[in-house]
N, C-alpha and C positions, 0 to 999 in steps of 0.2 A: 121865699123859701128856695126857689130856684138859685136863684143866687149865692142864696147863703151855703148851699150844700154845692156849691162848684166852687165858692170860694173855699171854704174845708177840706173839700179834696184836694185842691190842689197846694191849698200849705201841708198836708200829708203828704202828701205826693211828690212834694220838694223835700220834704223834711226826710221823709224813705232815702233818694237817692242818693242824697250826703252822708247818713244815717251807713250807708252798705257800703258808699266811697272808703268811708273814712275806717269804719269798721272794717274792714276787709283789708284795706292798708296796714290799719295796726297789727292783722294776724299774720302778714308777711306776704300776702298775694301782692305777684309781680304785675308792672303796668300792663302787662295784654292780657293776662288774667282779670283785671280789673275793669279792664274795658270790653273783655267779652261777657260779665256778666249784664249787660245793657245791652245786651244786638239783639235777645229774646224782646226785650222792653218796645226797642223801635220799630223791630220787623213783625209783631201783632200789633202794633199802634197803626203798622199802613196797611194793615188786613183788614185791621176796626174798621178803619177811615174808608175803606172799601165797600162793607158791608153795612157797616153800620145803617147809612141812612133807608135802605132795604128793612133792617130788621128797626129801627122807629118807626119807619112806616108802618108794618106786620101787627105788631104789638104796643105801640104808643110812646112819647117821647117819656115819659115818668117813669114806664115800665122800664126802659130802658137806661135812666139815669138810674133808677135804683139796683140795677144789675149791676152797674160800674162799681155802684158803693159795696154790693156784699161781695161782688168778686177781689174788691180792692182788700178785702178785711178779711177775707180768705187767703187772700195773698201774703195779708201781711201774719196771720195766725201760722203760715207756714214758715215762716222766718222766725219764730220764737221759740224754736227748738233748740238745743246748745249746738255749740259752736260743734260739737265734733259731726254734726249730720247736715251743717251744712255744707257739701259741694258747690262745684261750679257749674253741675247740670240741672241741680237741686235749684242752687241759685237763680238758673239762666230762667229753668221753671217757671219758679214766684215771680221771677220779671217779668217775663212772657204776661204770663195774668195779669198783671199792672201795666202794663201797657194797652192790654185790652179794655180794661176797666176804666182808664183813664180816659182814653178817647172814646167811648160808651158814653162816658159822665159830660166827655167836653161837649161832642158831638148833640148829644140830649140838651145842656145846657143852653147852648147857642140857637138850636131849630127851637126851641121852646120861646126863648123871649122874641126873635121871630115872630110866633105864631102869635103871642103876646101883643107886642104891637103892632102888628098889623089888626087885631082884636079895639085895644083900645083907641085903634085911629080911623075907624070904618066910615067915619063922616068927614076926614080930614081929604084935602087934597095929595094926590099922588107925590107929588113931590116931598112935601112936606112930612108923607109917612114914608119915604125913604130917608128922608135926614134923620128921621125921628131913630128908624133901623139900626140906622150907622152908626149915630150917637151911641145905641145901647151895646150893640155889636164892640164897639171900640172902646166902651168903659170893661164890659166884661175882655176883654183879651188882652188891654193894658193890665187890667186889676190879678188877669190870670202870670203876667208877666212880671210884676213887681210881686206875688206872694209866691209866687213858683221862689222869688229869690230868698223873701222873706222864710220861706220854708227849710232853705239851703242854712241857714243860721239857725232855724228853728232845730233840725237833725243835728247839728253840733252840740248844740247846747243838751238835748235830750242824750245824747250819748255822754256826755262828757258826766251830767249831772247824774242818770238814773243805767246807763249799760245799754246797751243793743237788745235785748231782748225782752225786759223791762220797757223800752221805750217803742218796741211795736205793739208790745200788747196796752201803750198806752194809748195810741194812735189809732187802732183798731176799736179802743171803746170806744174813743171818741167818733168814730165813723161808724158804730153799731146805734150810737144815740142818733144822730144827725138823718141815718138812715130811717130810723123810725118816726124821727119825726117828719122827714120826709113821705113816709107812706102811708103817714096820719093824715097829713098836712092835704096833702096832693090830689088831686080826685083825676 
């Protein structure tokens, strides 16, 4: 379940980014308009990264992956307004929120399967539940790294096929489902 809902986020989460690249290119914003609507995205992403492990600890790692996902689909409901009300402060905004969401989601993800196996290896030898770790550690941030890309193709095609705005509010149910099943699922 873990997994699955960090894998979805972040084919969302590459698919958003391309999705406002490319869409924002076609309404004529210039390249350093286009690259400041991501400075909101990076500079809460090293706030999260900050705080984050503080507020997992406070409240729980699930509480806190499932914050990433409603703040992500909050984020992206704010981007489904037309074209004329979105700005680039508007913009920088909803990034801002998806960047914190994002690293909420990563961060949750990551100390979770962690906490996972070190759980399912309690009679294994030390070593062996550090490999075990890393193993999982390195499949989840590979997997986060090839759908981050697959994602990048995913917001192409969703713009191209269904509009920008249409295509968050498709991305958003789909992160409204995943959510819930996440907080059925998750105890």
């Amino acid at each position: 379940v873990i997994t699955g809902n960090y894998w979805v986020f972040t084919l969302t989460d590459g698919a958003l980014r391309m999705l406002i690249l490319l869409h924002f290119y076609q309404l004529g914003y210039s390249p350093l308009a286009l690259a400041m609507l991501f400075v909101f995205y990076e500079i809460f992403g090293v706030v999260t990264n900050l705080v984050g492990g503080w507020l997992g600890a406070r409240i729980g790692l699930n509480k806190t992956m499932n914050i990433g996902l409603f703040m992500q689909v909050f984020a992206l409901l704010m981007l489904a307004v037309p074209d004329e009300y979105l700005s680039v402060i508007y913009l920088m905004t909803a990034q801002g929120l998806s960047g914190i969401a994002k690293d909420l989601n990563k961060m949750s993800a990551k100390s979770s399967i962690k906490l996972l196996v070190a759980d399912m290896s309690t009679n294994v030898r030390k070593d062996s539940q550090q490999e075990k770790l890393f193993k999982w550690v390195a499949l989840l941030t590979g997997s986060k790294n090839t759908l981050k890309g697959v994602g990048f193709f995913l917001g192409g095609l969703l713009l191209t096929s269904f509009g920008f705005q249409a295509a968050v509010l498709l991305m958003a149910t789909v992160l409204v489902l995943v959510a819930a099943l996440s907080v059925s699922l998750l105890k």
